[in-house]
Backbone as ProteinMPNN parsed JSONL, in Angstrom:
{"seq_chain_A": "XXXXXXXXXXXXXXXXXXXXXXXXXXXXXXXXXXXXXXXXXXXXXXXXXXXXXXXXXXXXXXXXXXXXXXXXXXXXXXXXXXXXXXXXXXXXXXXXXXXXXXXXXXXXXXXXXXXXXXXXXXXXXXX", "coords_chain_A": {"N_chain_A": [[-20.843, 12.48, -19.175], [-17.83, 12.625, -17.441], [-15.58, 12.192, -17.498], [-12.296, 13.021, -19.037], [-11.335, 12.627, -22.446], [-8.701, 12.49, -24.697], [-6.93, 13.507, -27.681], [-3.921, 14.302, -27.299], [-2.209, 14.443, -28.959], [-2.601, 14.909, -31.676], [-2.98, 12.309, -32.954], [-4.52, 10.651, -33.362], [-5.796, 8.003, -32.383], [-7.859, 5.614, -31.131], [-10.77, 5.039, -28.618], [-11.987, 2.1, -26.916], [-14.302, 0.714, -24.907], [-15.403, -1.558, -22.89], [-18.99, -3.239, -21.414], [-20.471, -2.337, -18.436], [-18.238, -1.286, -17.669], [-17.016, 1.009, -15.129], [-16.123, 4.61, -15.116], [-14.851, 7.153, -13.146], [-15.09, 10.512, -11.839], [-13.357, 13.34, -13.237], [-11.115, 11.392, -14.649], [-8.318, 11.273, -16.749], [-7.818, 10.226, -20.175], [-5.706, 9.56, -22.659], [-5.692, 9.841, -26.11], [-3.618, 9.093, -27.747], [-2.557, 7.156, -29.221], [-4.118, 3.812, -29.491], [-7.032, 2.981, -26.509], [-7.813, 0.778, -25.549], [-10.55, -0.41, -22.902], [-11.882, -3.32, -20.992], [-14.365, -5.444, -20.043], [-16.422, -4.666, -17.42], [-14.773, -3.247, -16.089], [-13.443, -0.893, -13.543], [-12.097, 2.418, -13.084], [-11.275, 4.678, -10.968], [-11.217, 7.795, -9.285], [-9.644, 10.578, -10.507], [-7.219, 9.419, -12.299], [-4.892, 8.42, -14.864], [-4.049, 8.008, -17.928], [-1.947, 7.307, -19.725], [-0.575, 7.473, -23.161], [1.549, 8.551, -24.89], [4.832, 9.494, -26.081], [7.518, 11.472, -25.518], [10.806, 12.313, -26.972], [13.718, 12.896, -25.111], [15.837, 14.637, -25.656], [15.145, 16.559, -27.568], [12.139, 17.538, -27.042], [10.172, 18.808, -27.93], [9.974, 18.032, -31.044], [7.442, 17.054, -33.213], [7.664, 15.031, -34.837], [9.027, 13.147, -33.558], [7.677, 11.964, -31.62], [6.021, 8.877, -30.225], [3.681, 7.019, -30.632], [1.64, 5.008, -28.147], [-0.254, 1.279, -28.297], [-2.775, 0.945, -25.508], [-4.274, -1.694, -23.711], [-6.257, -2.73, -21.424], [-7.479, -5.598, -19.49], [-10.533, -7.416, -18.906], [-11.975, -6.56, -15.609], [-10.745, -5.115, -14.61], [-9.472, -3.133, -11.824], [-9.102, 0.131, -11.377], [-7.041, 2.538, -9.093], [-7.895, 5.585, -7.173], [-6.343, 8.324, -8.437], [-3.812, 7.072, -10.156], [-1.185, 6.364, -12.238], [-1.343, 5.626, -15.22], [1.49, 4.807, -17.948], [2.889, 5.611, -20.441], [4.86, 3.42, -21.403], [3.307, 1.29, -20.329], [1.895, -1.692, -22.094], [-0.275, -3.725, -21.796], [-2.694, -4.522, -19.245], [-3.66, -6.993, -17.539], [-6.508, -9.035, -17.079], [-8.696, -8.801, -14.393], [-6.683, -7.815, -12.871], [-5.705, -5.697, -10.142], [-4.967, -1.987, -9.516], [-3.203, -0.267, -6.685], [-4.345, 2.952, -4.936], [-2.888, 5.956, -5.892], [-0.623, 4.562, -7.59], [2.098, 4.547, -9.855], [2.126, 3.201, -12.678], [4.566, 1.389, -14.22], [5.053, -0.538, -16.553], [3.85, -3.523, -17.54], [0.79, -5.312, -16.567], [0.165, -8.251, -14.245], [-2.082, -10.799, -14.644], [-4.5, -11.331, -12.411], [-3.332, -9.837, -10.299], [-2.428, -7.858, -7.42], [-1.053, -4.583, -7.809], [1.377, -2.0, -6.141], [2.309, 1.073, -5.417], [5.303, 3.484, -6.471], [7.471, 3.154, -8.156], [4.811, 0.96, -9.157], [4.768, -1.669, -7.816], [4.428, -5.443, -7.948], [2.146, -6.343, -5.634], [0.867, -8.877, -4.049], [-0.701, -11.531, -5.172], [-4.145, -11.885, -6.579], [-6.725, -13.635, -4.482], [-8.128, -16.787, -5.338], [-11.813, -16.906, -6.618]], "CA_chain_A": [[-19.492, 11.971, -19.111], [-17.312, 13.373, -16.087], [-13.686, 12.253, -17.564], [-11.753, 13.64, -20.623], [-10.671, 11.542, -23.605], [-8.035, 13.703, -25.662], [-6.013, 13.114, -28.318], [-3.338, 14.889, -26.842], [-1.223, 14.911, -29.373], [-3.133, 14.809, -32.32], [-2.275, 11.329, -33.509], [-5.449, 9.809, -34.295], [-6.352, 6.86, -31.389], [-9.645, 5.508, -30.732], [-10.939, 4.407, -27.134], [-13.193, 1.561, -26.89], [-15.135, 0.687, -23.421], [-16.648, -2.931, -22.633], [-19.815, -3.226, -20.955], [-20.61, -2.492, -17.652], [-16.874, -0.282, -17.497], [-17.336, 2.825, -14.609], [-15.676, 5.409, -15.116], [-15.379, 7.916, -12.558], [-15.031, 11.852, -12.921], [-11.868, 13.898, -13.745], [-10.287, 10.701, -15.473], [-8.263, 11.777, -18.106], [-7.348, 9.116, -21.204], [-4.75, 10.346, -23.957], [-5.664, 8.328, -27.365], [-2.969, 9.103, -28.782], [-2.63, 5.871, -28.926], [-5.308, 3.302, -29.19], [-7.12, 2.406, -26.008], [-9.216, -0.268, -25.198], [-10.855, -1.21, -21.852], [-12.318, -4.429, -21.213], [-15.799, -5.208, -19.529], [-16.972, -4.709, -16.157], [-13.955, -2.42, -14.663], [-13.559, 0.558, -12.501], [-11.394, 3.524, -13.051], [-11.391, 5.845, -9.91], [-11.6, 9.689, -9.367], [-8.076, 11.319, -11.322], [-6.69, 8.342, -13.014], [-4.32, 9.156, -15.486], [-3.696, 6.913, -19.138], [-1.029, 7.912, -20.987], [0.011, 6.561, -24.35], [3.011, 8.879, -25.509], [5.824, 10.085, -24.909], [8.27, 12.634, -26.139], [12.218, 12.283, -27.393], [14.418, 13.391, -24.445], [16.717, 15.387, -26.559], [14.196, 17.317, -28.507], [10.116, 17.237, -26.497], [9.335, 19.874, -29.026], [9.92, 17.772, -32.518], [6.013, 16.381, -32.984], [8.088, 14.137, -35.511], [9.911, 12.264, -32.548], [6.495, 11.519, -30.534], [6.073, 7.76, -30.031], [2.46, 6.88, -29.517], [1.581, 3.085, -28.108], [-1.288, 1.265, -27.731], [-2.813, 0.231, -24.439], [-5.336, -2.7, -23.792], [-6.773, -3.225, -20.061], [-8.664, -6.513, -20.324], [-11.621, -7.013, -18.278], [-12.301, -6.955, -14.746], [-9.586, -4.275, -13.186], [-9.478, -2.012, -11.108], [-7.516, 1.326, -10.995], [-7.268, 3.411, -7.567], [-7.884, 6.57, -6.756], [-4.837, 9.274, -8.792], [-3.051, 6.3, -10.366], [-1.325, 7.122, -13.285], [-0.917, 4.706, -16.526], [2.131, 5.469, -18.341], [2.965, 5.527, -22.235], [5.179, 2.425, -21.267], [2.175, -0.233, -20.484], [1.254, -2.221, -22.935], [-1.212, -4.523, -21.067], [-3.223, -4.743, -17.689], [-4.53, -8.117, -17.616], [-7.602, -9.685, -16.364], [-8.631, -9.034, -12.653], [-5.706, -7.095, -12.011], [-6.063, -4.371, -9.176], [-4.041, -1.353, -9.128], [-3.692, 0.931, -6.034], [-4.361, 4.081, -5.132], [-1.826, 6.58, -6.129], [0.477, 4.198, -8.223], [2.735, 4.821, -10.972], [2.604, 1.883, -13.364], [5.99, 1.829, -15.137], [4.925, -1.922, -16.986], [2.646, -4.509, -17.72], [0.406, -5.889, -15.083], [0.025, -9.647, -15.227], [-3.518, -11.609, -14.62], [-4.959, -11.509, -11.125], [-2.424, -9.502, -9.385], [-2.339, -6.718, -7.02], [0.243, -3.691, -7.75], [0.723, -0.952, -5.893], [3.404, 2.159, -5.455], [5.804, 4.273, -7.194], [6.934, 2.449, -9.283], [4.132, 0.285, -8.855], [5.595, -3.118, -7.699], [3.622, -6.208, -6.91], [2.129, -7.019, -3.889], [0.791, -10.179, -4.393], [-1.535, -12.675, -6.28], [-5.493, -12.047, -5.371], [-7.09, -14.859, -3.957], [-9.403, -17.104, -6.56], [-13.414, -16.872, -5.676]], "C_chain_A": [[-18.649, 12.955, -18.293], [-15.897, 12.712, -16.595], [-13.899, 12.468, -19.342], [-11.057, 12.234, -21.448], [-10.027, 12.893, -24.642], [-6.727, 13.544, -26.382], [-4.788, 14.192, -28.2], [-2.193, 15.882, -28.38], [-1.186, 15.11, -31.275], [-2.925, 13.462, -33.558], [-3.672, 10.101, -34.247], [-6.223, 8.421, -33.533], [-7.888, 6.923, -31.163], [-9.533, 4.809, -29.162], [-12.411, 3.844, -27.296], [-13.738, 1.152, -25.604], [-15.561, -0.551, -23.915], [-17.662, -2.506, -21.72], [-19.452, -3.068, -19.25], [-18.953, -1.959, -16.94], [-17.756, 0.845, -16.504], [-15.518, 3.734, -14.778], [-15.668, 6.501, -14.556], [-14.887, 9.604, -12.957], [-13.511, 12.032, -12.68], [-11.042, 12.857, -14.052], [-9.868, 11.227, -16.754], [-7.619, 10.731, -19.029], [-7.157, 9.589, -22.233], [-4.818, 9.223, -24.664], [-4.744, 8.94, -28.061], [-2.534, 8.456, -29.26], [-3.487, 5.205, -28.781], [-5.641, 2.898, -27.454], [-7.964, 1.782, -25.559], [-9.114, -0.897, -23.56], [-11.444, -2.412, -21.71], [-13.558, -3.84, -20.267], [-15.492, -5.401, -18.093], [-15.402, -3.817, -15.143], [-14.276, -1.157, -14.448], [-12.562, 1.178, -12.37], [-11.558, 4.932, -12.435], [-10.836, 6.999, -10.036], [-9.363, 9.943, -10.173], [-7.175, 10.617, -11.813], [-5.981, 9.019, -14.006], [-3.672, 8.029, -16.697], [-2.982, 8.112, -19.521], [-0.587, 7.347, -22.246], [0.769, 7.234, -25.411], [3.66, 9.276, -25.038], [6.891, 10.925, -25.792], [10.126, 12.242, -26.18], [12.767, 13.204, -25.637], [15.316, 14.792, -24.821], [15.822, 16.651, -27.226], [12.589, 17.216, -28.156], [9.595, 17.783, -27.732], [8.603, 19.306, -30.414], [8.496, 16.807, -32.433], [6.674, 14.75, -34.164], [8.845, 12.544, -34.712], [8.692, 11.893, -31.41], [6.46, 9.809, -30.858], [4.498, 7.025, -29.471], [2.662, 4.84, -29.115], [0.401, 2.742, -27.684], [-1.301, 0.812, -26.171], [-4.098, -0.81, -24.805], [-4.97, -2.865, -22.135], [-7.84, -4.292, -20.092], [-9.284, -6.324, -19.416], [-11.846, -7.24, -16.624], [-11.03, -5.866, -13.566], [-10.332, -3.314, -12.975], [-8.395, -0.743, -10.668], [-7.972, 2.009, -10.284], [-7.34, 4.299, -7.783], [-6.289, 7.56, -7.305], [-3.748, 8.158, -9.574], [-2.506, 7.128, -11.577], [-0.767, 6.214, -14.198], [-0.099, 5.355, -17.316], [2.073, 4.89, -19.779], [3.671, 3.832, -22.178], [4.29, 1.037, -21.308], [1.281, -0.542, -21.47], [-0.544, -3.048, -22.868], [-1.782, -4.947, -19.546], [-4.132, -5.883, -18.108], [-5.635, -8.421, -16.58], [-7.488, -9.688, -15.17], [-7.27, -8.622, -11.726], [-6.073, -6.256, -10.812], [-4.923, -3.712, -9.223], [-4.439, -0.145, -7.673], [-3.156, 1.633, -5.759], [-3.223, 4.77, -5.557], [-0.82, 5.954, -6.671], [1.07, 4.936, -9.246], [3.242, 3.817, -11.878], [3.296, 2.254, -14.635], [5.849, 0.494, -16.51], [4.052, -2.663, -16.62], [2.31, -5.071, -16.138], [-0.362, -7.184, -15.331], [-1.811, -9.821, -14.606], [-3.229, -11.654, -12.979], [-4.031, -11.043, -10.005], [-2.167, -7.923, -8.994], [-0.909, -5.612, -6.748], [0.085, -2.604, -6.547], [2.394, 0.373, -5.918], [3.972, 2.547, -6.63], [7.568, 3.851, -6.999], [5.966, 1.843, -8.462], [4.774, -1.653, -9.128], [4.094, -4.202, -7.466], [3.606, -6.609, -5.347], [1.441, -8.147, -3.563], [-0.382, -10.106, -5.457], [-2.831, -12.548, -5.426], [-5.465, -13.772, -5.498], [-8.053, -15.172, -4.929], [-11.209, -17.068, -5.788], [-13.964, -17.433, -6.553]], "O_chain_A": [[-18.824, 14.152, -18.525], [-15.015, 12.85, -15.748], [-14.725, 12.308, -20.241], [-10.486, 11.22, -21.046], [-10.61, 13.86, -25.132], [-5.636, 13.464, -25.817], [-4.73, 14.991, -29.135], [-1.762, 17.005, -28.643], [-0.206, 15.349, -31.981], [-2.76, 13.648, -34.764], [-3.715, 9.236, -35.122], [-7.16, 7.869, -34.11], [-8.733, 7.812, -31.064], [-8.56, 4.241, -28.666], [-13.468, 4.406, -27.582], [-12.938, 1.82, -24.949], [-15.999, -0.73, -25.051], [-17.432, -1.449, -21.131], [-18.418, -3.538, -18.775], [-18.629, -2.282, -15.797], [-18.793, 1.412, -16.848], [-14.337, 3.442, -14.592], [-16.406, 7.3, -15.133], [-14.434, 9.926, -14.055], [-12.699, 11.266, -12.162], [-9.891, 13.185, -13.766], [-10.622, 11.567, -17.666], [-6.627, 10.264, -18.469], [-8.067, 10.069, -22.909], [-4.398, 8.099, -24.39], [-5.113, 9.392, -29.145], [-1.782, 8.94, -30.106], [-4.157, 5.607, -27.83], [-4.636, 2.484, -26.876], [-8.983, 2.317, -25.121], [-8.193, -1.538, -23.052], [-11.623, -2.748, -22.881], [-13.817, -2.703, -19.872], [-14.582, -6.088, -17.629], [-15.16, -3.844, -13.936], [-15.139, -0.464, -14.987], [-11.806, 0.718, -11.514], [-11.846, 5.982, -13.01], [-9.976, 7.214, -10.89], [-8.294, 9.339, -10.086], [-6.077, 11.174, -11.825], [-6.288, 10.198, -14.176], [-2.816, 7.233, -16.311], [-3.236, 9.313, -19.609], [-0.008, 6.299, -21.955], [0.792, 6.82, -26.57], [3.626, 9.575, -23.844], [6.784, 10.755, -27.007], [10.571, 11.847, -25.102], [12.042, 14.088, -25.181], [15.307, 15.823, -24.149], [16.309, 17.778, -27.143], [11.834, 16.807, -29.038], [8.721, 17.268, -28.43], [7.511, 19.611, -30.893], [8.475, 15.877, -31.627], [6.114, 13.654, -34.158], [9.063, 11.411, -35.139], [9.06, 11.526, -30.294], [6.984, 9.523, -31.935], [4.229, 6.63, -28.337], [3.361, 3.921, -29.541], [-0.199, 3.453, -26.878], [-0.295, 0.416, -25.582], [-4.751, -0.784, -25.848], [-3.853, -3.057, -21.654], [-8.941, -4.065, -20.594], [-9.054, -5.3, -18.772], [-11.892, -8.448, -16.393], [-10.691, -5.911, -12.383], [-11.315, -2.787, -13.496], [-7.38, -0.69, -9.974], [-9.15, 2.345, -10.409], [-6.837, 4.48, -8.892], [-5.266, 7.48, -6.625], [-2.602, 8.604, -9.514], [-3.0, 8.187, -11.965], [0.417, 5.952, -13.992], [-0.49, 6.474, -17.651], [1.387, 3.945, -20.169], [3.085, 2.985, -22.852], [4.459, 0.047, -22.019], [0.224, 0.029, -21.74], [-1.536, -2.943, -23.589], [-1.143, -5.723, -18.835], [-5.117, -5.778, -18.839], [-5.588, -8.061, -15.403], [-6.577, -10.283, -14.594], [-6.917, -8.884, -10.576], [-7.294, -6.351, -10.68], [-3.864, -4.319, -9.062], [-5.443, 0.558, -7.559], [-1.935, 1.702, -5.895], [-2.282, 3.979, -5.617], [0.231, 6.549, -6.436], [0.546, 6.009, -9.546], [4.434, 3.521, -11.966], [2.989, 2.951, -15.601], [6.618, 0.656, -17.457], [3.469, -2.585, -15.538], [2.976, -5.219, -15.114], [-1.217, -7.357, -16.2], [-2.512, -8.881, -14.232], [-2.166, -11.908, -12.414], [-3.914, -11.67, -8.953], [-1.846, -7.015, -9.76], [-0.043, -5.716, -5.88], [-1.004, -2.33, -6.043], [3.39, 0.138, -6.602], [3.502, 2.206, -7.716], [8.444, 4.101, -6.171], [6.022, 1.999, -7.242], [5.03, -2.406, -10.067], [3.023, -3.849, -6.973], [4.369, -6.943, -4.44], [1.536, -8.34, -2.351], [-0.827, -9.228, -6.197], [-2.943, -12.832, -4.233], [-4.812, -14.643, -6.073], [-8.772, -14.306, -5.426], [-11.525, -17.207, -4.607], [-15.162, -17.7, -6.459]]}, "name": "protein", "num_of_chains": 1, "seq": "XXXXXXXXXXXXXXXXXXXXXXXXXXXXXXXXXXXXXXXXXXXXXXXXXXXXXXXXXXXXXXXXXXXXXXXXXXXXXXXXXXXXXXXXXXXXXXXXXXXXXXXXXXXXXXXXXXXXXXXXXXXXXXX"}
């Protein structure tokens, strides 16, 4: 295994994998917060899941941490340095994200994001 899974914050999250999931190296995925991938995707070199986030006012108080889950269903793809924030709840089916984004929010079914924020850039094509 060539990426980290780390409960960052010591909160207790599990991470489940579907079949036929790659995972490439130096991915790092914070359960601090549950997270579940779906089957058959691909999470490229320095990817970055996040699933908390800290009080503005006070980072320090471990009492004011906020974990959330994520769920990526099956069939995405995340680029090269992206970075999943505590914010996204859900990456749906056959999404694509790319390279170097910063996904601020959910990413709907069959649709390619990309930038910082990560906006859409369209609807793939059906096959």
């Amino acid at each position: 295994m060539d990426y980290e899974v780390i409960d960052r914050e010591g909160l207790g999250g599990k991470l489940i994998i579907g079949e036929g999931t790659k995972i490439a190296r130096r991915v790092s995925i914070d359960i601090s917060g549950n997270v579940t991938i779906g089957k058959n995707c691909m999470i490229s070199e320095d990817v970055l899941i996040l699933t908390h986030s800290h009080d503005f006012d006070d980072f320090m108080s471990r009492d004011l941490i906020k974990a959330n889950d994520i769920i990526i269903e099956d069939n995405v793809f995340i680029g090269a340095r992206a970075i999943i924030t505590e914010k996204v709840k859900k990456i749906k089916r056959n999404a694509f994200i790319g390279a170097g984004s910063i996904v601020m929010s959910n990413v709907y079914k069959n649709m390619i994001v990309a930038g910082n924020p990560a906006k859409i850039i369209r609807r793939k094509e059906k096959k």
